[in-house]
C-alpha positions in Angstrom: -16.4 0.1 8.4 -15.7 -3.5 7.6 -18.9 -4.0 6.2 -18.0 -1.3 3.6 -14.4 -2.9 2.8 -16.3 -6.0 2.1 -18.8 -4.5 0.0 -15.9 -2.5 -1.8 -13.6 -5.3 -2.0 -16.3 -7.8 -3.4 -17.5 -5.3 -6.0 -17.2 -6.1 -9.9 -13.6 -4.9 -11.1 -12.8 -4.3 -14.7 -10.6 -6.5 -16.4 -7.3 -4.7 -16.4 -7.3 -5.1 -12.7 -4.7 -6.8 -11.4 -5.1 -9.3 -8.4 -3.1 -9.5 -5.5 -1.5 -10.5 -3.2 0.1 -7.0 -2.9 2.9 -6.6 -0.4 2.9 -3.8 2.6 5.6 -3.1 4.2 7.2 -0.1 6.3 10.4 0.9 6.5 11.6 3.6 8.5 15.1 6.0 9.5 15.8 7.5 12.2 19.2 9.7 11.2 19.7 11.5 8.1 21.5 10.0 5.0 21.1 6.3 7.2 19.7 3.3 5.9 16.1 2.6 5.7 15.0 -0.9 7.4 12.1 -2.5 7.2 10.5 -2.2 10.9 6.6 -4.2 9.9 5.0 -6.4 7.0 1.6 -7.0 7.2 -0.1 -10.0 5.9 -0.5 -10.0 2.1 -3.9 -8.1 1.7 -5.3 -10.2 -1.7 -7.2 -6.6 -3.6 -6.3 -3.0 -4.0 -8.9 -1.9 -2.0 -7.6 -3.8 1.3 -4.0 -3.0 0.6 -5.6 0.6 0.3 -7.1 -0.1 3.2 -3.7 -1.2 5.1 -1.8 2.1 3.9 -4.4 4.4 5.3 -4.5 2.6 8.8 -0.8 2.6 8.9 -0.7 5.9 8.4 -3.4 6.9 11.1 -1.2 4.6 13.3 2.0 7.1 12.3 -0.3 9.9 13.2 -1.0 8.2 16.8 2.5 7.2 17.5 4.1 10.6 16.6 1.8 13.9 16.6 4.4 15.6 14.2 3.2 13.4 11.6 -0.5 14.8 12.0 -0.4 17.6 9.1 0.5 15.8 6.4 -0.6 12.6 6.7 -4.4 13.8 7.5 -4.0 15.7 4.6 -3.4 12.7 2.3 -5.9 11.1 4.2 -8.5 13.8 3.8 -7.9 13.9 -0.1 -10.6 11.8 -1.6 -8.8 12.4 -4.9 -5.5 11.4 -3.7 -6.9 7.8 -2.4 -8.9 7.2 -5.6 -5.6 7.8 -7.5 -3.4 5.5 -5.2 -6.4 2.9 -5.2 -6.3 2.8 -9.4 -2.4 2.7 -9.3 -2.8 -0.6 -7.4 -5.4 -1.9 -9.8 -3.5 -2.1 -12.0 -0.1 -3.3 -10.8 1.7 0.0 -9.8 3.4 0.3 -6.6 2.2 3.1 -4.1 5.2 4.4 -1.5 4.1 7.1 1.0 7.3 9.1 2.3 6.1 10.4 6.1 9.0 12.9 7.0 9.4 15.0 10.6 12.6 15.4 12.0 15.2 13.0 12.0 12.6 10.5 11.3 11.2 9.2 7.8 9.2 6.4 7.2 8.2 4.5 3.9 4.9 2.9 3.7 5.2 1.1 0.6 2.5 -1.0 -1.3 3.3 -2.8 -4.2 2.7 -6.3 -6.2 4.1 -8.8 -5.2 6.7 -10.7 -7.8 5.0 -13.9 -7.7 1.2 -13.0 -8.3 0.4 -14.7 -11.7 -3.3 -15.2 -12.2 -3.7 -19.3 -11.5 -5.9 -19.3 -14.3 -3.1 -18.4 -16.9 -0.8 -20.8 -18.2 2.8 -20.4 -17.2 4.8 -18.9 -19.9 8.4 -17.6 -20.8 7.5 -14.2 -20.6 5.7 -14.5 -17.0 8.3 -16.6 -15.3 9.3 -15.3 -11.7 13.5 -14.3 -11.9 
């Protein structure tokens, strides 16, 4: 299997895709109408495809932890579709937040850009100054 994220990950990308580093992190709540906090961050995964990659293991680990998950999180797992669309949406810069309800418990697995990522080979301008 990591053979074939390596081959994935080193394949040719168009231009509009973004690069990383892309920042995963879970959150979770365990009463209604509580706070979410963030329980794990994983080490910034640098392309789509490995930050793809992170989502779907973290939500097999969901599935191990807590069998209540099972339903629909294999489901999302099992659509080919679904990935491919969540995999694009990181290409180019979109952030990707799966919502993993069952009982009192949610939990937020949540992929997005980071703030910093500027390409190093563009110049630093106004317009792409970190707040």
């Amino acid at each position: 299997m990591l053979d074939e994220l390596e081959r994935l990950d080193s394949a040719p990308q168009p231009p509009s895709v973004v690069d990383g580093p892309y920042e995963c992190t879970t959150y979770a709540r365990f009463a209604p109408r509580s706070e979410f906090v963030e329980i794990a961050r994983a080490a910034p995964p640098r392309t789509n495809v490995l930050a793809l990659w992170w989502l779907q293991l973290r939500a097999e680990q969901l599935v191990a932890q807590f069998p209540r998950f099972a339903a629909p999180v294999l489901a999302w797992l099992d659509d080919e579709s679904e990935q491919e669309h969540v995999r694009r949406r990181l290409a180019v810069g979109e952030p990707y937040t799966l919502a993993v309800h069952g009982g009192d418990a949610e939990y937020l697995l949540t992929v997005k850009l980071q703030r910093s990522s500027v390409r190093p080979d563009l110049p630093m301008t106004p317009d792409r100054a970190e707040p």
